[in-house]
The first five atom37 places (N, CA, C, CB, O) and aatype in JSON, in Angstrom:
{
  "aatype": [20, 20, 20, 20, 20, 20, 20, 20, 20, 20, 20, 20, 20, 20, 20, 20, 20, 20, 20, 20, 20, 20, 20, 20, 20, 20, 20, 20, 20, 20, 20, 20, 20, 20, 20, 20, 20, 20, 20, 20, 20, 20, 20, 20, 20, 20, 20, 20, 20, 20, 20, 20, 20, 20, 20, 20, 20, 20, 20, 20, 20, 20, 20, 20, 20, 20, 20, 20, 20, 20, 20, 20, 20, 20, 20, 20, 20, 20, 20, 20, 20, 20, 20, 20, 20, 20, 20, 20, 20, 20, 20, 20, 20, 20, 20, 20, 20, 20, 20, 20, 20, 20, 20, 20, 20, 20, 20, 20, 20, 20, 20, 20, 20, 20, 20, 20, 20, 20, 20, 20, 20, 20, 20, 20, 20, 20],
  "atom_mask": [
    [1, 1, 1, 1, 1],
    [1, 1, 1, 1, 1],
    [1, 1, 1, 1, 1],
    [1, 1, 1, 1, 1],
    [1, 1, 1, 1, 1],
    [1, 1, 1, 1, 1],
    [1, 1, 1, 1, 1],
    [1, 1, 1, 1, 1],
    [1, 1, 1, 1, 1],
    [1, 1, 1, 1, 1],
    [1, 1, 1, 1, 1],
    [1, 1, 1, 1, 1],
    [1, 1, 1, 1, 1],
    [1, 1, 1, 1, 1],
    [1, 1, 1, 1, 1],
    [1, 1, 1, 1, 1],
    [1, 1, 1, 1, 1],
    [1, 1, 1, 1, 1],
    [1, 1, 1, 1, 1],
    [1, 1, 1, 1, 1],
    [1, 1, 1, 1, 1],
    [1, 1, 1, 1, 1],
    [1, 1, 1, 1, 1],
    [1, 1, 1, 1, 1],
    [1, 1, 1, 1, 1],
    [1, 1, 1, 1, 1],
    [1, 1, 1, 1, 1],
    [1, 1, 1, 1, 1],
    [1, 1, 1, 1, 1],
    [1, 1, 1, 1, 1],
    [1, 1, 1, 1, 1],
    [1, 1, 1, 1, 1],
    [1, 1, 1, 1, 1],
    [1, 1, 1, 1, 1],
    [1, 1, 1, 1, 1],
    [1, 1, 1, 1, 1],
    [1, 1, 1, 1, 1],
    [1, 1, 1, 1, 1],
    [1, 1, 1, 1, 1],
    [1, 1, 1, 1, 1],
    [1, 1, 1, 1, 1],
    [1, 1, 1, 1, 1],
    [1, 1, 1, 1, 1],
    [1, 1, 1, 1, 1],
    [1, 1, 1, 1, 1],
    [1, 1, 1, 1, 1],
    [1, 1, 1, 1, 1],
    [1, 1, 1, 1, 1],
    [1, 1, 1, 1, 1],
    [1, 1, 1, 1, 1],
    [1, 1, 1, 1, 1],
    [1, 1, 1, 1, 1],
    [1, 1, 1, 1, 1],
    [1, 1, 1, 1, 1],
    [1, 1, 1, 1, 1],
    [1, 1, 1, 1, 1],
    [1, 1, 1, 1, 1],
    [1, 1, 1, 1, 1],
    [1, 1, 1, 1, 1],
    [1, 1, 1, 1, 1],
    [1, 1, 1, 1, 1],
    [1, 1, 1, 1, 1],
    [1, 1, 1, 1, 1],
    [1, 1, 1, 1, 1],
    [1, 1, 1, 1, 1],
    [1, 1, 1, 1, 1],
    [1, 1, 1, 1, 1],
    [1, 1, 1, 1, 1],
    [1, 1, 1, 1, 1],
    [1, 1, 1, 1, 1],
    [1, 1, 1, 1, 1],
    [1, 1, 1, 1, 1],
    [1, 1, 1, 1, 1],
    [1, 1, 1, 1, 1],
    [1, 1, 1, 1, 1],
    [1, 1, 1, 1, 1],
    [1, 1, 1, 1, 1],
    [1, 1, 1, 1, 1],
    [1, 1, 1, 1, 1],
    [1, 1, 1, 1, 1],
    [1, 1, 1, 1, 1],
    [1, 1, 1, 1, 1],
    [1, 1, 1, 1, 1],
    [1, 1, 1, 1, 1],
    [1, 1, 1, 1, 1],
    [1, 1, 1, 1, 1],
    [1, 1, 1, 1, 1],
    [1, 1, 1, 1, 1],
    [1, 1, 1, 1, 1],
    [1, 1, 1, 1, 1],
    [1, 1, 1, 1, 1],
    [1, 1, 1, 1, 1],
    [1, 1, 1, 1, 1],
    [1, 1, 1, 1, 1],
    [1, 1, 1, 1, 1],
    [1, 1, 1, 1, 1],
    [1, 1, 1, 1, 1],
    [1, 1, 1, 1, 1],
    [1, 1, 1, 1, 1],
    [1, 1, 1, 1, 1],
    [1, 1, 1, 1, 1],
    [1, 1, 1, 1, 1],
    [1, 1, 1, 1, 1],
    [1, 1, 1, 1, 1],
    [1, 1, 1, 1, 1],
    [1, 1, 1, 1, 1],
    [1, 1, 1, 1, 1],
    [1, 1, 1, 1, 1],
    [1, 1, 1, 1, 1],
    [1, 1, 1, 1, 1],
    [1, 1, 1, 1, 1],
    [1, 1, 1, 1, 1],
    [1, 1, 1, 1, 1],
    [1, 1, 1, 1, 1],
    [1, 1, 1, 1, 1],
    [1, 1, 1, 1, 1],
    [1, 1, 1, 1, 1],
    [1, 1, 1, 1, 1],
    [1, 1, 1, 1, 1],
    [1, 1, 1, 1, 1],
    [1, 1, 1, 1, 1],
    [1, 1, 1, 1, 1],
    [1, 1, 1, 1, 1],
    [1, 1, 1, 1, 1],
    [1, 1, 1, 1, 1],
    [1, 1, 1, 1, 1]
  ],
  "atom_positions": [
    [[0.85, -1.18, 0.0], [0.0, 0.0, 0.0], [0.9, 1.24, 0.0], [-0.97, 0.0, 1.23], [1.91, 1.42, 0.67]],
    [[0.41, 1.94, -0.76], [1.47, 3.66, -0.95], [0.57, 4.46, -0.45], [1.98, 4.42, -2.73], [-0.47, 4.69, -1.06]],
    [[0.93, 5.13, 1.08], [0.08, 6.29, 1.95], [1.41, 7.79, 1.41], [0.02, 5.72, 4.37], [2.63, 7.8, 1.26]],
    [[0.47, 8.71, 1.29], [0.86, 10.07, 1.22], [0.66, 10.43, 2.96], [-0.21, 11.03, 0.0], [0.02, 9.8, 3.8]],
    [[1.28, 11.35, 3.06], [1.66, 12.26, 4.0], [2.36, 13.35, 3.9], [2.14, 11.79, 4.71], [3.55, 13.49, 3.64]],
    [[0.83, 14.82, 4.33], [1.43, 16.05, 3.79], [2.4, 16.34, 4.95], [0.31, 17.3, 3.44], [2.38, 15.87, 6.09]],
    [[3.01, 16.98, 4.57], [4.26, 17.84, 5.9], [4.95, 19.08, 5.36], [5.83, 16.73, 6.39], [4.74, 19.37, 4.18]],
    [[5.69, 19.77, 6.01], [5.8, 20.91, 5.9], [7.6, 21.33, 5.38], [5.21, 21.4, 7.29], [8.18, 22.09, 4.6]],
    [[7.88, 20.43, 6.27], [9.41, 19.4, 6.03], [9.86, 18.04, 5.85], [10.12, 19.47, 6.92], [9.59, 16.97, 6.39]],
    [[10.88, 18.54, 4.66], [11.44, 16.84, 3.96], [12.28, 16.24, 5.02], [12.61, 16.89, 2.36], [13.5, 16.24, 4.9]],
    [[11.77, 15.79, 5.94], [12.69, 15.02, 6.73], [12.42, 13.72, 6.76], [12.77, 15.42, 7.99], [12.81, 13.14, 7.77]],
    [[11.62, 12.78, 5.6], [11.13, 12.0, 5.09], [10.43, 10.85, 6.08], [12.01, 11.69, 4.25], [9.23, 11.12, 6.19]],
    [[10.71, 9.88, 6.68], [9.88, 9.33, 8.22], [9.76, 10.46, 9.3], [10.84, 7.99, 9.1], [8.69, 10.67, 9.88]],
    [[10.87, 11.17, 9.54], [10.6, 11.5, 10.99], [10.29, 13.08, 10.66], [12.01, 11.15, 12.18], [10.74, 13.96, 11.39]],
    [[9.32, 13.44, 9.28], [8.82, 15.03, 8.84], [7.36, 14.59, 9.84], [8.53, 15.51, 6.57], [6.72, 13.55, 9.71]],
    [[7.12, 15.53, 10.65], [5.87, 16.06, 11.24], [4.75, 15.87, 10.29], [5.99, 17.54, 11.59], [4.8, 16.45, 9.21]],
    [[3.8, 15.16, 10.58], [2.71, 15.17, 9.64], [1.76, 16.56, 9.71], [1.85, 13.85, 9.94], [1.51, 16.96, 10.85]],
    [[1.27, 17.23, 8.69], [0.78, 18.86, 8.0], [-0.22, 18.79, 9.0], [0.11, 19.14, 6.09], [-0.22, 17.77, 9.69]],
    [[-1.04, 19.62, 9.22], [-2.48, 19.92, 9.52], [-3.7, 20.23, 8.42], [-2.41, 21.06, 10.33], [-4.92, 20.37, 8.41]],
    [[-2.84, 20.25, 7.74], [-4.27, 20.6, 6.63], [-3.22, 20.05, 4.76], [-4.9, 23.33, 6.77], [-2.13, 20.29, 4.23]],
    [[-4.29, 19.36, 4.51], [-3.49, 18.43, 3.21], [-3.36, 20.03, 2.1], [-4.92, 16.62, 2.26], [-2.23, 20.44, 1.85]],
    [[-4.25, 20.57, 1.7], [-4.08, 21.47, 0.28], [-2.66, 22.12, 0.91], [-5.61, 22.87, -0.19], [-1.74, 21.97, 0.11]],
    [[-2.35, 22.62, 1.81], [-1.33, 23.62, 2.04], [-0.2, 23.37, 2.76], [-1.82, 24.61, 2.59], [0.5, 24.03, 3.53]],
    [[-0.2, 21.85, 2.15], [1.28, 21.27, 3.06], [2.14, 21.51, 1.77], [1.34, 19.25, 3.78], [1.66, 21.5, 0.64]],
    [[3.69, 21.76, 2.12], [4.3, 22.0, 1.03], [4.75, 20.7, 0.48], [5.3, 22.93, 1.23], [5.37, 20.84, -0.57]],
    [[4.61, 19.48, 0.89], [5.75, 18.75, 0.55], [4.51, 17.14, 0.82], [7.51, 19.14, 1.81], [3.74, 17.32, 1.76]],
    [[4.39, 16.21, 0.32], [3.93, 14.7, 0.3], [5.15, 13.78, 0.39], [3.09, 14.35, -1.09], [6.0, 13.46, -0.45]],
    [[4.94, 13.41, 1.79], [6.16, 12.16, 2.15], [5.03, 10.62, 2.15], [7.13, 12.53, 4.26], [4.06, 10.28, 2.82]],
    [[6.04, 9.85, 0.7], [4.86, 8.85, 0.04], [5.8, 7.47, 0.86], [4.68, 8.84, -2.27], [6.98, 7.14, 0.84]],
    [[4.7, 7.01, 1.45], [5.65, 5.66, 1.67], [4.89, 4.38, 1.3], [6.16, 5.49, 3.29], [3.69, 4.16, 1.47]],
    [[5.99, 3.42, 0.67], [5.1, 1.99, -0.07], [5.11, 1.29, 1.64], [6.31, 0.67, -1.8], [6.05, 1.58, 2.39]],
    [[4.26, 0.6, 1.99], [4.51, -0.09, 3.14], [5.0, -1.66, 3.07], [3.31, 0.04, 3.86], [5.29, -2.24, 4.12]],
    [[5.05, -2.2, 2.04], [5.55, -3.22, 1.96], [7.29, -3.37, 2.18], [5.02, -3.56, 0.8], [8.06, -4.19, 2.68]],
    [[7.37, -2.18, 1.57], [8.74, -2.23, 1.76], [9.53, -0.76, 2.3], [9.27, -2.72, 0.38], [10.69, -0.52, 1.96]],
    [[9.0, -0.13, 2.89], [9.43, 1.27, 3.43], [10.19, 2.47, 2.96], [10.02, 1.05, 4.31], [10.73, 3.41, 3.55]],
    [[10.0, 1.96, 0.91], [10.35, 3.16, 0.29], [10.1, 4.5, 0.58], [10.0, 3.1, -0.66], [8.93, 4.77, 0.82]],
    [[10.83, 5.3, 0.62], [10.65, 6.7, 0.88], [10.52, 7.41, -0.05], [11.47, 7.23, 1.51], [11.29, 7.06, -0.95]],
    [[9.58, 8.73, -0.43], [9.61, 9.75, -2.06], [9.25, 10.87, -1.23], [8.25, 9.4, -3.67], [8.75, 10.84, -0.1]],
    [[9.58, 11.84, -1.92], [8.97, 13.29, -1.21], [8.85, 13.57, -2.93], [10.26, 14.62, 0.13], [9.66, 13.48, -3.85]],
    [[7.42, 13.96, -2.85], [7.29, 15.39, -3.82], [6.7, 16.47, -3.3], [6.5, 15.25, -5.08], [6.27, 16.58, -2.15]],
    [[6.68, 17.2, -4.11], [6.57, 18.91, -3.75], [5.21, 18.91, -4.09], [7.59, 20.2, -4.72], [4.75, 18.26, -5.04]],
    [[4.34, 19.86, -3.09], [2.91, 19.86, -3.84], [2.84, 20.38, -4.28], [1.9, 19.92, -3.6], [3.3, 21.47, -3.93]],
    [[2.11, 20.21, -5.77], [1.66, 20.92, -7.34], [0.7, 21.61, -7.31], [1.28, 20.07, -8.47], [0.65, 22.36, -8.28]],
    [[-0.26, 21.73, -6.49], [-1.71, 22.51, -5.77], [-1.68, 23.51, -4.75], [-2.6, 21.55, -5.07], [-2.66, 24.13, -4.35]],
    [[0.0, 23.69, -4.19], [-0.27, 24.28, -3.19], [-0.91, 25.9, -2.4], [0.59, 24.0, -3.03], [-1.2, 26.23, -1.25]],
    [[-0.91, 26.7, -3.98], [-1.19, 27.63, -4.08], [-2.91, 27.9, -4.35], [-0.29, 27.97, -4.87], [-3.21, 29.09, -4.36]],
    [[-3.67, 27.27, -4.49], [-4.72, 27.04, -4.59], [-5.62, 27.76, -4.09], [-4.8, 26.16, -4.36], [-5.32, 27.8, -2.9]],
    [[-7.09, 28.7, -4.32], [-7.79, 28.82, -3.1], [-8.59, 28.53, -2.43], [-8.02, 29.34, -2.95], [-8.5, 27.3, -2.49]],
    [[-9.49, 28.78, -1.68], [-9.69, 27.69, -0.58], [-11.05, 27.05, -1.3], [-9.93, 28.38, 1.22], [-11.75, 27.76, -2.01]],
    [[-11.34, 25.69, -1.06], [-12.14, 25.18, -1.82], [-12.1, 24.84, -2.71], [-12.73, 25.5, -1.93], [-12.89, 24.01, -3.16]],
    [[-10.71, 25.59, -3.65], [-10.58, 24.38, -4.75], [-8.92, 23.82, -5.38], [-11.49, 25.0, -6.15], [-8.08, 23.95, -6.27]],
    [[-9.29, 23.12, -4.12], [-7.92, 22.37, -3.63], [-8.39, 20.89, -5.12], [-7.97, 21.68, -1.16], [-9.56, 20.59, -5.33]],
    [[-7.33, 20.29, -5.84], [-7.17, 19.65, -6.89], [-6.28, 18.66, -6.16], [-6.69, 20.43, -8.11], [-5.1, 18.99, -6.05]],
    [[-6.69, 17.39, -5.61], [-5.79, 16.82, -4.66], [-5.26, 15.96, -5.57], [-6.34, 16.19, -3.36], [-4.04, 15.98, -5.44]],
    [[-5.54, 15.36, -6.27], [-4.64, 14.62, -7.15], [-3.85, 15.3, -8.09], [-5.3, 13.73, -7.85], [-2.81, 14.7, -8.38]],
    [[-4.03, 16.34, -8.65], [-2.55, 17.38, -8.88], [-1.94, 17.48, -7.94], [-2.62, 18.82, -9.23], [-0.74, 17.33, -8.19]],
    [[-2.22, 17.72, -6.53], [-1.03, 17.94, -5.19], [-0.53, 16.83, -4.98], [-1.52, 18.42, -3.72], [0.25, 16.79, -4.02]],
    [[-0.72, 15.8, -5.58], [-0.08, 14.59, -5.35], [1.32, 14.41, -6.54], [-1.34, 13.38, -5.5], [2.36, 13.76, -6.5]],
    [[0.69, 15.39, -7.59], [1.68, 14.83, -9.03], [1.26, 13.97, -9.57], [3.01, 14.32, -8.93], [2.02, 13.35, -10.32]],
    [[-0.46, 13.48, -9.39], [-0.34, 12.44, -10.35], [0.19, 10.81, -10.02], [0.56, 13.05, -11.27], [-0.01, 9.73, -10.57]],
    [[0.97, 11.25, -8.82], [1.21, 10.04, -7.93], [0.03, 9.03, -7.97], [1.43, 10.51, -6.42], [-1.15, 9.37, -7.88]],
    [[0.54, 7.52, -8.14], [-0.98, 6.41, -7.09], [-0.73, 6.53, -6.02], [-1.21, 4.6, -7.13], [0.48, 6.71, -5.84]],
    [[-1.46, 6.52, -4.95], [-1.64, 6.28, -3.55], [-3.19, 5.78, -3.39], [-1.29, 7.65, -2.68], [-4.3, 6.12, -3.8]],
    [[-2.54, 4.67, -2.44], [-3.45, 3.91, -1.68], [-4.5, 4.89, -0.73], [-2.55, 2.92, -0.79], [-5.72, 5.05, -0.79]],
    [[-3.65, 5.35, 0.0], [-4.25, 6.36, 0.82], [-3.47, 7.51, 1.49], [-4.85, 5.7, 1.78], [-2.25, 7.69, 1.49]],
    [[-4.49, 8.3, 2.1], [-3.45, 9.86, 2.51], [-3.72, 10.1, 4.28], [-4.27, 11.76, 1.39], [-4.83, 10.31, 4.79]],
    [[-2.81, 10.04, 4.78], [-3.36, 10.29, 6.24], [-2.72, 11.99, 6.51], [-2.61, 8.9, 7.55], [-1.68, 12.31, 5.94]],
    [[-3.43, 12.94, 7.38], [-3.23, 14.08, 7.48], [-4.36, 14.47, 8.68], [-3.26, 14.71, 6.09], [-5.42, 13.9, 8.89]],
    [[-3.71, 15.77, 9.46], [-4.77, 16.33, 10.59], [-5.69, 16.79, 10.2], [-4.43, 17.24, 11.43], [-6.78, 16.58, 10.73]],
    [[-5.54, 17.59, 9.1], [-7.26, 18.3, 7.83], [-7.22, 18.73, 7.02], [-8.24, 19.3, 7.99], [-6.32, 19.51, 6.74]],
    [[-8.13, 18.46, 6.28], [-8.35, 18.14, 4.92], [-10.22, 19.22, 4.77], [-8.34, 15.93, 4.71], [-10.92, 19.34, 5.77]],
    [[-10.61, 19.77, 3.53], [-11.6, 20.49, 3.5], [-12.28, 19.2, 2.54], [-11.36, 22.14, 2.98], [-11.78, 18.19, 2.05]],
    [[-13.68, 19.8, 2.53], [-15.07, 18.39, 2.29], [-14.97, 17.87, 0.95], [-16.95, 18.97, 2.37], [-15.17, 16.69, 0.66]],
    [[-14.53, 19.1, -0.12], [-13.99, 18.81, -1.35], [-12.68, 18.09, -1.85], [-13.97, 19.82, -1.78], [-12.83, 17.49, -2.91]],
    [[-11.7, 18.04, -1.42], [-10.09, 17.21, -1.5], [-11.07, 16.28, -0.86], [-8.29, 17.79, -0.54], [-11.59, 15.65, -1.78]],
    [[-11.48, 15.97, 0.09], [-11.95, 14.57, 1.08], [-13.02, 14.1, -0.14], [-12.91, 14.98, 3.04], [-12.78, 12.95, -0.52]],
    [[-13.84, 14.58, -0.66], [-15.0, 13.64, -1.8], [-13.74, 13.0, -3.14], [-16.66, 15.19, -2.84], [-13.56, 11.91, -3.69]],
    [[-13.11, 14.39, -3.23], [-12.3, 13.99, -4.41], [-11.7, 12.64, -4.2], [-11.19, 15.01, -4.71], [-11.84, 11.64, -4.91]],
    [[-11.05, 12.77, -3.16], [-9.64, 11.5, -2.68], [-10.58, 10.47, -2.6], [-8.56, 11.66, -0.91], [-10.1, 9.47, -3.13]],
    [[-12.08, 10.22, -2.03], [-12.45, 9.08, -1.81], [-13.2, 8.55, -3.21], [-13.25, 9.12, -0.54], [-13.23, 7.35, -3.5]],
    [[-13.79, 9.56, -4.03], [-14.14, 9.09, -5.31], [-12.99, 8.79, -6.03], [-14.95, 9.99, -6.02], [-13.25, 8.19, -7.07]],
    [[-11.92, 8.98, -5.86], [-10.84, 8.33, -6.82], [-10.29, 6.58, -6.25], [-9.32, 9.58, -6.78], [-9.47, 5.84, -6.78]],
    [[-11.01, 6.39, -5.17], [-10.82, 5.21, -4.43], [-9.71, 5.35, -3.22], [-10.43, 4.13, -5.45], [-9.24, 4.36, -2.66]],
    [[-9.37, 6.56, -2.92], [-8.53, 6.91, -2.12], [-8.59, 6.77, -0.75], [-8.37, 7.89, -2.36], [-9.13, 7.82, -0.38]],
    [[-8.35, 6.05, 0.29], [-8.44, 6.35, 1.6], [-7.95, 7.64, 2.54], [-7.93, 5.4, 1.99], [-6.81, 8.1, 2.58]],
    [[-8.98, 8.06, 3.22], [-8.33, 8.79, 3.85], [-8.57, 9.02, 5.17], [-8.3, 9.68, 3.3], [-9.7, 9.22, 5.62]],
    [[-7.21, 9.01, 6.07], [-7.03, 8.43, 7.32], [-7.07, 10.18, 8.33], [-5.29, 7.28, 7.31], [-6.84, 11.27, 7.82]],
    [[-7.34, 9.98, 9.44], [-6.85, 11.45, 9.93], [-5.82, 11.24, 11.26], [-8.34, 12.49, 10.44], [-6.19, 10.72, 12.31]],
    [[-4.68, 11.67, 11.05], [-3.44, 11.62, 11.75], [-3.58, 11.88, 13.0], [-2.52, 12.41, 11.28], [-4.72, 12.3, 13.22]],
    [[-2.99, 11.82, 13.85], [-2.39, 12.25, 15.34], [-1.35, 13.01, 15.17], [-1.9, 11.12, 16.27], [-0.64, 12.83, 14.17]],
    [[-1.1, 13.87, 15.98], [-0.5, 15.03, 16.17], [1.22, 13.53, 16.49], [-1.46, 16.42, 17.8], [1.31, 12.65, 17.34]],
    [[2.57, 14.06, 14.96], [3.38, 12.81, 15.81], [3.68, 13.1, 14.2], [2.65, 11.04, 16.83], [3.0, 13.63, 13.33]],
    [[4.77, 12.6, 14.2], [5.89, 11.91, 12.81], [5.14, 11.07, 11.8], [7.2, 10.7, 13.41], [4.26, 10.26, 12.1]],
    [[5.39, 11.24, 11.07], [5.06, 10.18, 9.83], [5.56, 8.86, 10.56], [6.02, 10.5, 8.17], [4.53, 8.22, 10.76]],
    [[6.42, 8.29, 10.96], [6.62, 7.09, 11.26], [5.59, 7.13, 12.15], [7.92, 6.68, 11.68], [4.72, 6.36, 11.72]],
    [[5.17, 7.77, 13.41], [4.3, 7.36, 14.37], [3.1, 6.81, 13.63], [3.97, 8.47, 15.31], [2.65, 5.67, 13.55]],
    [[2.69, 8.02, 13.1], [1.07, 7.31, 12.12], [1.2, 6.4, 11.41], [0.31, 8.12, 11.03], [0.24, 5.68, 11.15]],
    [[2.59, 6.17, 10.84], [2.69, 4.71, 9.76], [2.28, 3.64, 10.6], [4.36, 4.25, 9.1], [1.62, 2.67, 10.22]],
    [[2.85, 3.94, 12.26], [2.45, 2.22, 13.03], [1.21, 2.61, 13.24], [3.28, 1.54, 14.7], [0.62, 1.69, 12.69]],
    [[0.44, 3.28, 13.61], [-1.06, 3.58, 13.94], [-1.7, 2.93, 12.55], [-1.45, 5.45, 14.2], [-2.14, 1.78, 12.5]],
    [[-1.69, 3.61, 11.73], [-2.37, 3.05, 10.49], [-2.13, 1.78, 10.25], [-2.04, 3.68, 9.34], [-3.14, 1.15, 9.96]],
    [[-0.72, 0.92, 10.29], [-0.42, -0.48, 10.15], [-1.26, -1.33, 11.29], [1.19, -0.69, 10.3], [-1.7, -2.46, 11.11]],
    [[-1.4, -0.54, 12.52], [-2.2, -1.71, 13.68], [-3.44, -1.05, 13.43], [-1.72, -1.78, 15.62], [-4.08, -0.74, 14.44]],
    [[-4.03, -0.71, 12.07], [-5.52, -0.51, 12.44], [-5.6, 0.82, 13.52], [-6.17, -2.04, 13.22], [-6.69, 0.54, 14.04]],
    [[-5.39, 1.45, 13.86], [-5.42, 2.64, 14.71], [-5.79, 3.83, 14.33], [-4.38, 2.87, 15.15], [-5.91, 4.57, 15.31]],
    [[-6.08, 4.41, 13.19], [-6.18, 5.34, 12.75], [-7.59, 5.89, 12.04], [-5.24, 5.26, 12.15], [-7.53, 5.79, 10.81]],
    [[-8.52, 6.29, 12.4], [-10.09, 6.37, 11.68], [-10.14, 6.94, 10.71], [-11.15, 6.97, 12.31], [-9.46, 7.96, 10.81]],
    [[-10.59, 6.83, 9.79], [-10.85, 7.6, 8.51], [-11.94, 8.51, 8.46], [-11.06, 6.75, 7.46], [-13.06, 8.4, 8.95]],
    [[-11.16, 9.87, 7.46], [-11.97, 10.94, 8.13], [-13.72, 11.04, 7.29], [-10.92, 12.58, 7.92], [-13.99, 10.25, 6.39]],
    [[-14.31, 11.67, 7.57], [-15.97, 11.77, 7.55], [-16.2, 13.23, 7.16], [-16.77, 11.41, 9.15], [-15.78, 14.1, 7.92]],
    [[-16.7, 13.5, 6.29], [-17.4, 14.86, 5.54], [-17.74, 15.84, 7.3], [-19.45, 14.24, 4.29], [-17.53, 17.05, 7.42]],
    [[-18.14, 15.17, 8.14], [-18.81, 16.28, 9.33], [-17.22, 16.42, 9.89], [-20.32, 15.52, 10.78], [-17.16, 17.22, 10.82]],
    [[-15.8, 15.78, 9.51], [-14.55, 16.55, 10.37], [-13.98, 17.04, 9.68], [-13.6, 15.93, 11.12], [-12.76, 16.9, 9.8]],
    [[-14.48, 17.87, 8.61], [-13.2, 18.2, 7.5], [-13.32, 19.6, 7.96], [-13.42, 17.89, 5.54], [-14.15, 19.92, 8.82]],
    [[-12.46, 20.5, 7.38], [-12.14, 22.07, 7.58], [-12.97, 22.79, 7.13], [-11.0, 22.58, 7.05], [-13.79, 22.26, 6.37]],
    [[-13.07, 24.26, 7.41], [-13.98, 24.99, 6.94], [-13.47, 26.07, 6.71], [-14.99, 25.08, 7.58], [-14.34, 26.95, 6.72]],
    [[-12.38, 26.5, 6.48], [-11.75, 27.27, 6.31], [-10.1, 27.38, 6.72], [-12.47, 27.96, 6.69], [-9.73, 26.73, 7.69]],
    [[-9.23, 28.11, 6.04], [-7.69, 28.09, 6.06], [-7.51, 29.2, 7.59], [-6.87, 28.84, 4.23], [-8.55, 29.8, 7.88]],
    [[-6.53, 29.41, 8.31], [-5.81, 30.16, 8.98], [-4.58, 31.17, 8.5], [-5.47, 29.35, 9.73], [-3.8, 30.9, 7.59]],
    [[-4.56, 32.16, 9.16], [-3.32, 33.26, 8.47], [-2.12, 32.11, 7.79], [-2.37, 34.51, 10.04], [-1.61, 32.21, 6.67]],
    [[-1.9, 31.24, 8.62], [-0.68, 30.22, 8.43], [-0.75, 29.74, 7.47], [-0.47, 29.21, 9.22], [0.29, 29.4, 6.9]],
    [[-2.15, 29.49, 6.82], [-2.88, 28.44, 5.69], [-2.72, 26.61, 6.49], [-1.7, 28.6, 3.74], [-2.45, 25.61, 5.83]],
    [[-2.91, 26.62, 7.63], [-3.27, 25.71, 8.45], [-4.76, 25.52, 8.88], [-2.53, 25.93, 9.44], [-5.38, 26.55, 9.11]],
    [[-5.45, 24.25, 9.03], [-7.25, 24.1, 8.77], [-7.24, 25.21, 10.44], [-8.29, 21.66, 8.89], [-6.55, 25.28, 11.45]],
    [[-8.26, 25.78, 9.98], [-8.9, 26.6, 11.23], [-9.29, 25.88, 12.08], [-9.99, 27.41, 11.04], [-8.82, 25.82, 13.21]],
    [[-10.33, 25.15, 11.57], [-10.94, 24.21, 12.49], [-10.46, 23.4, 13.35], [-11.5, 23.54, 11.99], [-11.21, 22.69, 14.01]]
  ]
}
């Protein structure tokens, strides 16, 4: 399985997972079978609010699924109509959520927890 994870820094396992997917600068992609590491740069990141193009912020990348703290209702319909999972993180490293998500730990997020707007930072308000 190939999970995205937005972050803010390429520090590739141990980059802080984003708070909000459109306005993370950077997708740390990991295959879990075998613990390949990729960083790309997000292609969407400039976007405004609401019409976040999540599979351009990916590059076009496959991924299995995307775990992140928030995500707005539109990227969340998009990602799941493309067959996309999407997980919502704990405050913690990409490696932390990789074991959360591997033991089943991690809930997938729901149209009533998504964002409703960006912050000065471009971090989810909510």
């Amino acid at each position: 399985m190939i999970i995205a994870f937005p972050a803010q820094d390429d520090q590739g396992a141990e980059s802080l997972v984003y708070s909000h997917f459109g306005s993370a600068r950077f997708f740390i992609m990991i295959e879990t079978g075998n613990t390949v590491v990729e960083t790309i740069i997000n292609k969407d990141m400039h976007h405004q609010h609401g019409q976040c193009q999540p599979l351009a912020a990916l590059g076009g990348k496959h991924v299995d699924a995307v775990v992140v703290g928030g995500i707005g209702g539109g990227a969340l319909q998009k990602l799941q109509s493309s067959g996309i999972k999407v997980y919502r993180a704990v405050e913690g490293t990409v490696q932390e959520n990789l074991e959360l998500i591997n033991s089943e730990r991690l809930p997938e997020f729901t149209l009533d927890q998504t964002c409703a707007g960006h912050s000065l930072n471009g971090e989810c308000a909510n």
